[in-house]
FIKOLZA-1660 file (N, C-alpha, C; in steps of 0.1 Angstrom, whole numbers, plus 5000, padded with zeros to 4 digits):
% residues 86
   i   px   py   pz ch aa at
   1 6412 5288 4486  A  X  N
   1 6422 5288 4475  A  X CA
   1 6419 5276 4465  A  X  C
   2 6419 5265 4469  A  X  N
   2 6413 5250 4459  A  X CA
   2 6402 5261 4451  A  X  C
   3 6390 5265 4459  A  X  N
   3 6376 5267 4448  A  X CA
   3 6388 5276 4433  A  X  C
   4 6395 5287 4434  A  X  N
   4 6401 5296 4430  A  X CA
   4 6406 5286 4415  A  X  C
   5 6410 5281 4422  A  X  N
   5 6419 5269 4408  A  X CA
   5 6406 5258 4402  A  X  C
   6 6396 5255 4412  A  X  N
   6 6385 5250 4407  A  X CA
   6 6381 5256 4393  A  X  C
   7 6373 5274 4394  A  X  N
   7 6371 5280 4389  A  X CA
   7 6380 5288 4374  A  X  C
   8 6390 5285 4378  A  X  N
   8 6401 5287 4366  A  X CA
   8 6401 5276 4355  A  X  C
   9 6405 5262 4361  A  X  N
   9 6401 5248 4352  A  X CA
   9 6389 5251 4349  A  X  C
  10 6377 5258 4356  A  X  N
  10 6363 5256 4346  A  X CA
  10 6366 5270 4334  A  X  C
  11 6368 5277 4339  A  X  N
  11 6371 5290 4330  A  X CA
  11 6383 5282 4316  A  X  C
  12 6388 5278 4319  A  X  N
  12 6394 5276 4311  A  X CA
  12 6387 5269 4300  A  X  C
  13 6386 5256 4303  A  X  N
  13 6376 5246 4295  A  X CA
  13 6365 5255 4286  A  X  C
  14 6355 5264 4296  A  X  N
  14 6347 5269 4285  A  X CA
  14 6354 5280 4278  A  X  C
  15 6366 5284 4276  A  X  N
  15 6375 5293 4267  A  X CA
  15 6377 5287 4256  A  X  C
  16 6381 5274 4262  A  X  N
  16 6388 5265 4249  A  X CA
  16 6380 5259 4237  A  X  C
  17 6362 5258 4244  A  X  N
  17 6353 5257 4236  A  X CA
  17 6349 5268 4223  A  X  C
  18 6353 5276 4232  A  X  N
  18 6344 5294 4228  A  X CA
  18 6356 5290 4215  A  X  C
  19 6367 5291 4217  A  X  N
  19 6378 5294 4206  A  X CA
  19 6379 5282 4200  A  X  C
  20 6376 5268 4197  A  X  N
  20 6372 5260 4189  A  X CA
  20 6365 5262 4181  A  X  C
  21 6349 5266 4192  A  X  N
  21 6335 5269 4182  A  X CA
  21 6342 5284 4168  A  X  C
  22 6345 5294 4174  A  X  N
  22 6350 5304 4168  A  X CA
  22 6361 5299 4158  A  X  C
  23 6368 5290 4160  A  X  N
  23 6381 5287 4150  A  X CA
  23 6392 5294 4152  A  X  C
  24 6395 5300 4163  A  X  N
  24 6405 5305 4167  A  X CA
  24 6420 5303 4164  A  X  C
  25 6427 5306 4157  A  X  N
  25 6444 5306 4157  A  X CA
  25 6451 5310 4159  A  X  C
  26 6447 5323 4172  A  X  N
  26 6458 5335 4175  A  X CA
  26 6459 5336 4192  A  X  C
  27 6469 5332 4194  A  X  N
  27 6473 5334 4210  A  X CA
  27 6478 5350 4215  A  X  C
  28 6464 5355 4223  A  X  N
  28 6471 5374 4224  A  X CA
  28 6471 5366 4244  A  X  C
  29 6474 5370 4247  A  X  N
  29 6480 5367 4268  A  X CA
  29 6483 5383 4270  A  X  C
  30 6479 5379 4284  A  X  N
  30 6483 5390 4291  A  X CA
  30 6497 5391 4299  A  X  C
  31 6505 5389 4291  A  X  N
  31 6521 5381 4300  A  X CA
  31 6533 5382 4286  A  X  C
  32 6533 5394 4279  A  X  N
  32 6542 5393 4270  A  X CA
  32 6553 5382 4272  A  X  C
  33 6560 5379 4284  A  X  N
  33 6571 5376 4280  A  X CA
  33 6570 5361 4281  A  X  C
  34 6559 5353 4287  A  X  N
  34 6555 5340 4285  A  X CA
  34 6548 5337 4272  A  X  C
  35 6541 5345 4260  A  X  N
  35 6540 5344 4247  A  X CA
  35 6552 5351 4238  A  X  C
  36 6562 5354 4242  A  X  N
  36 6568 5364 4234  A  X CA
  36 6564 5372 4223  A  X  C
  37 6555 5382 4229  A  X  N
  37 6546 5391 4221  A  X CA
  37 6554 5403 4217  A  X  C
  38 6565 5404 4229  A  X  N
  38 6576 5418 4220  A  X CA
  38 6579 5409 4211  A  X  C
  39 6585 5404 4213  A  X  N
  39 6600 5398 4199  A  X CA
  39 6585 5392 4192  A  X  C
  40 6576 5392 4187  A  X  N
  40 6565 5388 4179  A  X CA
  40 6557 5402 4172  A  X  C
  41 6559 5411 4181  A  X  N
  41 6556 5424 4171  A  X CA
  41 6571 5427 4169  A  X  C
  42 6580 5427 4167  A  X  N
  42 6592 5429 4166  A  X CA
  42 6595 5424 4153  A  X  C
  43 6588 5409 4149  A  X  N
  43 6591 5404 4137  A  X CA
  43 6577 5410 4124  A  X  C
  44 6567 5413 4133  A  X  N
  44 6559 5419 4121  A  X CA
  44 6567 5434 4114  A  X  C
  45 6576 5438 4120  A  X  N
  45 6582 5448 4112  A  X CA
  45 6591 5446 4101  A  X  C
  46 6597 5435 4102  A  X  N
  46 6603 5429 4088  A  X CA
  46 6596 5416 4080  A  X  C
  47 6585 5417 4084  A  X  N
  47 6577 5403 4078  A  X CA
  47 6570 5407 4064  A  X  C
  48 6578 5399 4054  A  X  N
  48 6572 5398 4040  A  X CA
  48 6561 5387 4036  A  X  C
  49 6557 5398 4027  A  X  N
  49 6542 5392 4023  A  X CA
  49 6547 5373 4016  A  X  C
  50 6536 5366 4022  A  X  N
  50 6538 5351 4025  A  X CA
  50 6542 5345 4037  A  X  C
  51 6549 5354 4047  A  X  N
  51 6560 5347 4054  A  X CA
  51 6546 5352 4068  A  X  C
  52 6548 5334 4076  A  X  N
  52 6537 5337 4085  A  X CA
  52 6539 5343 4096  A  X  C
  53 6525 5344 4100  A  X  N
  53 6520 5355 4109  A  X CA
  53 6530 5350 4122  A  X  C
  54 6535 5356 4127  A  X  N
  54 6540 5352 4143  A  X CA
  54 6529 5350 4155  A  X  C
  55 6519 5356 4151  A  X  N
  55 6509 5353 4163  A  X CA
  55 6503 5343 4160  A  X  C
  56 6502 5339 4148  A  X  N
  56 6492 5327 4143  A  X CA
  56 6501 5319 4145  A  X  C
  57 6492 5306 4156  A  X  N
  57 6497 5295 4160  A  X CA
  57 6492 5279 4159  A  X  C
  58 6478 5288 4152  A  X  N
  58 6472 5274 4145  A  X CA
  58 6459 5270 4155  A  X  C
  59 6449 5262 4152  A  X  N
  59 6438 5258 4164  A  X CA
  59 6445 5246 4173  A  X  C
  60 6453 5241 4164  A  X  N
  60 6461 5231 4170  A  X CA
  60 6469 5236 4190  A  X  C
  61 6477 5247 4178  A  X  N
  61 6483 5255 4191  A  X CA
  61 6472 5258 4202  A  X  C
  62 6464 5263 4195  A  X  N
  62 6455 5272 4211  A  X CA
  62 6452 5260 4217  A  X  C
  63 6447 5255 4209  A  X  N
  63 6439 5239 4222  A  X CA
  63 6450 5233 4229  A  X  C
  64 6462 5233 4224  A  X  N
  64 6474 5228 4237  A  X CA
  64 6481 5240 4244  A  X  C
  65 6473 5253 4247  A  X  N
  65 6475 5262 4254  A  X CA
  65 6467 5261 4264  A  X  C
  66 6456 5260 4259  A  X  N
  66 6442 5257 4268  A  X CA
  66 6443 5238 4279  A  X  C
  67 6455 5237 4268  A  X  N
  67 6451 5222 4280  A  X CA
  67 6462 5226 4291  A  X  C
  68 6474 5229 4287  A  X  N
  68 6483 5231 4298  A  X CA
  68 6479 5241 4304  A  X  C
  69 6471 5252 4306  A  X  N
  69 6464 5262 4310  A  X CA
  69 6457 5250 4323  A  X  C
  70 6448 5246 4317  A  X  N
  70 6439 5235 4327  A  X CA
  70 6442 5229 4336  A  X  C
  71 6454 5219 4331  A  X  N
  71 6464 5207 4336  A  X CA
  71 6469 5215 4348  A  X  C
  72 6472 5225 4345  A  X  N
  72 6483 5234 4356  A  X CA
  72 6470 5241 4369  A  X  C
  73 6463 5247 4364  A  X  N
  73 6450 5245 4373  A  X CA
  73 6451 5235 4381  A  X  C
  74 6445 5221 4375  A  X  N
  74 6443 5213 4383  A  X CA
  74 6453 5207 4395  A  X  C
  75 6471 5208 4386  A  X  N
  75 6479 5207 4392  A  X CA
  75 6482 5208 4403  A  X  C
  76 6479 5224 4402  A  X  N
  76 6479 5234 4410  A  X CA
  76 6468 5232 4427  A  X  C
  77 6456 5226 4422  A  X  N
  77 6448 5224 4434  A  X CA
  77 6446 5211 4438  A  X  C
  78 6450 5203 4435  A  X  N
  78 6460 5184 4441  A  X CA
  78 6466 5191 4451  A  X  C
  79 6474 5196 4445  A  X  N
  79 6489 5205 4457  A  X CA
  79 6483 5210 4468  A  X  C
  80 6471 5218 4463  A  X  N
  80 6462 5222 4479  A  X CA
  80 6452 5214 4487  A  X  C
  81 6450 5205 4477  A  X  N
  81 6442 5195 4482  A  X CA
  81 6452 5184 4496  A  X  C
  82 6460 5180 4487  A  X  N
  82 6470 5173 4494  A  X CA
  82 6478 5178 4506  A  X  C
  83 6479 5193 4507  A  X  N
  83 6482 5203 4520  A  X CA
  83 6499 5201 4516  A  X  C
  84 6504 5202 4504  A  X  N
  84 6515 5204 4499  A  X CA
  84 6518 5218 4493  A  X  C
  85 6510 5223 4496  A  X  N
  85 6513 5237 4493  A  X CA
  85 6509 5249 4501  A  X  C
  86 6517 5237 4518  A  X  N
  86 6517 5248 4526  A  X CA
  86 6525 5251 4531  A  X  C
% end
């Protein structure tokens, strides 16, 4: 279980690269309701021209998605390392 969260903190890190190098500003997850992607298509149905994108969160954003992404990984395998999360 440790390697598991090993391999997620590494997956992550080179994500966060990939989406730097790329310039990335849009957060899409697979977890609607921890990005709130309904209520985010919900507002592109009344969204006037100028008024910003709901998905667009900025490079700023993704890279502190990507760290707490990581952090929580790592978090995550202390806990097993430690035998606290048995």
């Amino acid at each position: 279980m440790e390697a598991n969260f090993t391999t997620y903190a590494n997956s992550v890190t080179k994500f966060a690269q990939v989406a730097t190098d790329k310039g990335a500003d849009v957060q899409l997850g697979n977890h609607p309701t921890f990005d709130a992607s309904l209520q985010k298509i919900a507002k592109l149905k009344t969204r006037a021209a100028g008024q910003p994108h709901p998905f667009v969160v900025g490079a700023d954003g993704i890279a502190r998605i990507f760290t707490v992404q990581r952090e929580c990984a790592l978090a995550a395998r202390a806990k097993v390392r430690s035998g606290a999360g048995k």
